[in-house]
C-alpha positions as CSV (number, residue, x, y, z in Angstrom):
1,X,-58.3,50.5,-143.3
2,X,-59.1,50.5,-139.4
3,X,-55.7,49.3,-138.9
4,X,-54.3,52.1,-141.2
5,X,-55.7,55.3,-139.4
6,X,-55.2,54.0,-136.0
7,X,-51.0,53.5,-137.4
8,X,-51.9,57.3,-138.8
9,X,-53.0,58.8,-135.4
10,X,-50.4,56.6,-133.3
11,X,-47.7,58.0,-135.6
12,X,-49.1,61.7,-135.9
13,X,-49.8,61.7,-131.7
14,X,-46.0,60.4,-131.6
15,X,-44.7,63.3,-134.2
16,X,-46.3,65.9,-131.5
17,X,-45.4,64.4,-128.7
18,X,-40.9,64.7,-130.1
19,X,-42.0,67.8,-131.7
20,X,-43.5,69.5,-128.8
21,X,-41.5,70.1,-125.7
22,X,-42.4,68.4,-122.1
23,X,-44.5,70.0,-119.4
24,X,-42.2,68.2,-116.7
25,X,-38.8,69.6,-117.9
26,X,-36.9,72.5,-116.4
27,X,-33.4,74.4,-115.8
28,X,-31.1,75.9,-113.6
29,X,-28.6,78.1,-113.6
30,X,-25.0,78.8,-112.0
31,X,-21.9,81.1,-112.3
32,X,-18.9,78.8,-111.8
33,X,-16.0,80.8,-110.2
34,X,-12.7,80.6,-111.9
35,X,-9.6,82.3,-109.9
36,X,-5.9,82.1,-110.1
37,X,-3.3,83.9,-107.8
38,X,0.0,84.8,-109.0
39,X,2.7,85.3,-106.3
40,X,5.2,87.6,-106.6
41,X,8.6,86.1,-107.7
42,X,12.0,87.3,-108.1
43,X,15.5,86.0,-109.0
44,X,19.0,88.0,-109.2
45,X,21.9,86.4,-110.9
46,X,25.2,88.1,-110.1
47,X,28.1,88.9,-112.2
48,X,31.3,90.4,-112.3
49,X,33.0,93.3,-111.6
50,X,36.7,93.7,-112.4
51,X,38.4,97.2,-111.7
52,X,41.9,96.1,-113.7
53,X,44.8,97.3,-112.9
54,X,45.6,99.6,-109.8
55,X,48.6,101.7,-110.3
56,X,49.8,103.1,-106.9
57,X,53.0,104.6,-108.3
58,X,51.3,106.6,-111.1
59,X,48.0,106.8,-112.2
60,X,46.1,105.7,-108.8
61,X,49.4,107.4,-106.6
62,X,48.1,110.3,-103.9
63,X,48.6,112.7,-107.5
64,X,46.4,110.6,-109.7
65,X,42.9,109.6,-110.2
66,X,40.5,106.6,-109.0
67,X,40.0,103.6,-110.4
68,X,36.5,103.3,-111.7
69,X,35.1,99.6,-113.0
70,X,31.6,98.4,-113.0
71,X,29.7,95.2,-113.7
72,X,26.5,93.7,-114.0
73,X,23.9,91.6,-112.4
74,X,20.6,89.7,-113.7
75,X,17.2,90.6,-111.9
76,X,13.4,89.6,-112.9
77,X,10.6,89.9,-111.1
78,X,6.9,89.3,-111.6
79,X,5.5,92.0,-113.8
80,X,5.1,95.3,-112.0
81,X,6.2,93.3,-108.7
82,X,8.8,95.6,-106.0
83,X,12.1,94.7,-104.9
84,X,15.1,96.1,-103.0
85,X,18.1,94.9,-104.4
86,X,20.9,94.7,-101.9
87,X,25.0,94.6,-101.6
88,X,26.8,92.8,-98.7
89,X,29.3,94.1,-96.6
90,X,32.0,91.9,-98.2
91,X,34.0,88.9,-97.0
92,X,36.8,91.3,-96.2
93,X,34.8,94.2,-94.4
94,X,37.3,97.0,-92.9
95,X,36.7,97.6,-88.8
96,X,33.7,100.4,-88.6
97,X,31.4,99.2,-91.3
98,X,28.0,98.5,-91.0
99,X,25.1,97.2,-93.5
100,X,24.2,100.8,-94.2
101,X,27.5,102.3,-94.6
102,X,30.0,99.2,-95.5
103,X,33.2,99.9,-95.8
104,X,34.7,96.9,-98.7
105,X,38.4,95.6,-99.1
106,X,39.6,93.2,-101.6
107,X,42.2,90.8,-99.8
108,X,45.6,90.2,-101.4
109,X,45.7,86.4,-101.9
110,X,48.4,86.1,-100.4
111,X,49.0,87.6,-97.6
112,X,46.8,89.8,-95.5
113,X,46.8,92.7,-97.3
114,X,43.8,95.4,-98.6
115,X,42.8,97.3,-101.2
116,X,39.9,99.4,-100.3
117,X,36.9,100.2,-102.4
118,X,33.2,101.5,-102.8
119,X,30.1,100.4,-105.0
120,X,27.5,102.6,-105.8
121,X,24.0,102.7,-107.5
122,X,24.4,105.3,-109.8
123,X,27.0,106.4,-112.9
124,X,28.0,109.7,-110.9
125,X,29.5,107.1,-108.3
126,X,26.8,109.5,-105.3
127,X,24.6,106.5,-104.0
128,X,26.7,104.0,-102.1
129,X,25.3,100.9,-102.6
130,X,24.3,99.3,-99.0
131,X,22.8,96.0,-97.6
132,X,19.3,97.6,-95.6
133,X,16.2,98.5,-97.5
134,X,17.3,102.0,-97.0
135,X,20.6,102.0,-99.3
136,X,19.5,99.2,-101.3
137,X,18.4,99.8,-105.0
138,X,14.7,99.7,-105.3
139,X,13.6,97.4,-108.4
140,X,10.2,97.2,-110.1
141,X,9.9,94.3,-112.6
142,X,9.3,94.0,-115.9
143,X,8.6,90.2,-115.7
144,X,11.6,90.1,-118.4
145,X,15.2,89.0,-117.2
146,X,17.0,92.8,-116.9
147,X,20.9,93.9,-116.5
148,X,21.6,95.8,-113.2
149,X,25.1,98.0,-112.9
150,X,26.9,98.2,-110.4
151,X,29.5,100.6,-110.1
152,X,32.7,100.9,-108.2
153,X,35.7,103.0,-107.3
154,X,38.9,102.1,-105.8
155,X,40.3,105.7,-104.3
156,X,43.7,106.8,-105.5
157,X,46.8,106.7,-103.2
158,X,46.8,103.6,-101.4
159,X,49.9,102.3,-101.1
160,X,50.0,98.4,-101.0
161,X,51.8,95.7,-102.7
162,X,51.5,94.3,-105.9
163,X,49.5,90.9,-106.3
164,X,45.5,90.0,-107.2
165,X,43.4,91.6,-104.7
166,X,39.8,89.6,-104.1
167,X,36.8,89.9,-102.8
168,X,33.0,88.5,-102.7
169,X,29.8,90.3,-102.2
170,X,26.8,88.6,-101.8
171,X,23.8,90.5,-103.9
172,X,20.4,90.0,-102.2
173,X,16.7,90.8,-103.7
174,X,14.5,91.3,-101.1
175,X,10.4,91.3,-102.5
């Protein structure tokens, strides 16, 4: 009977002892800092923009109207990021022009003849499109891939020969 109290009282001090907690333990505490940085990205895609057929004779002659055409370019930026998309001067650039006031010419193919023309930001053909921060069109993104227009007009009465007229523009997005 000795034996069974004394296994009694070694297994009740052991219950109290798991049960009850240790005089020696203790805790701490820290905040763990979590960051990310998201840089500011932006990518333009450029298209096409094919004015069709000039007519100098009659409906683009010195009595007739413009040629009007427009196309489109892809943009996205970072959500809510800023950019200033820009135009080039053109690979066929007429004497006189300048980033903020170019003056564009589509080359015949063969030969060395022009066709002159203008792009511009806006439907109403107002807002030449330029290549300085200035002329350029400013951009806000949506973080979503979005269609940007450009528009152009190729003034009425030039008098040049027939053939396929070319030119490239090199689109820039400054952010």
């Amino acid at each position: 009977m000795t034996t069974l109290k004394s296994a009694l009282a070694t297994a009740a001090v052991a219950a109290s002892l798991t049960l009850a907690p240790s005089a020696d333990a203790a805790t701490a505490t820290a905040n763990l800092t979590v960051t990310a940085t998201v840089n500011s990205a932006c990518s333009i895609n450029s298209g096409t923009l094919n004015f069709g057929n000039y007519d100098p004779v009659l409906i683009n002659g010195s009595a007739g109207i413009d040629l009007l055409g427009a196309g489109t370019m892809t943009v996205q930026c970072t959500l809510l990021g800023t950019a200033v998309v820009t135009l080039g001067q053109g690979a066929h650039a007429d004497s006189g022009s300048t980033d903020a006031v170019p003056l564009r010419r589509m080359l015949r193919t063969t030969s060395n003849d022009f066709l002159s023309y203008t792009l511009y930001q806006d439907l109403t053909r107002l807002v030449v499109w330029g290549n300085t921060a200035g002329t350029g069109l400013p951009y806000i993104g949506t973080g979503l891939s979005t269609p940007v227009t450009v528009f152009g007009t190729v003034p009425k009465g030039q008098n040049v020969p027939s053939g396929t007229y070319n030119d490239t523009v090199v689109a820039t997005i400054t952010f």
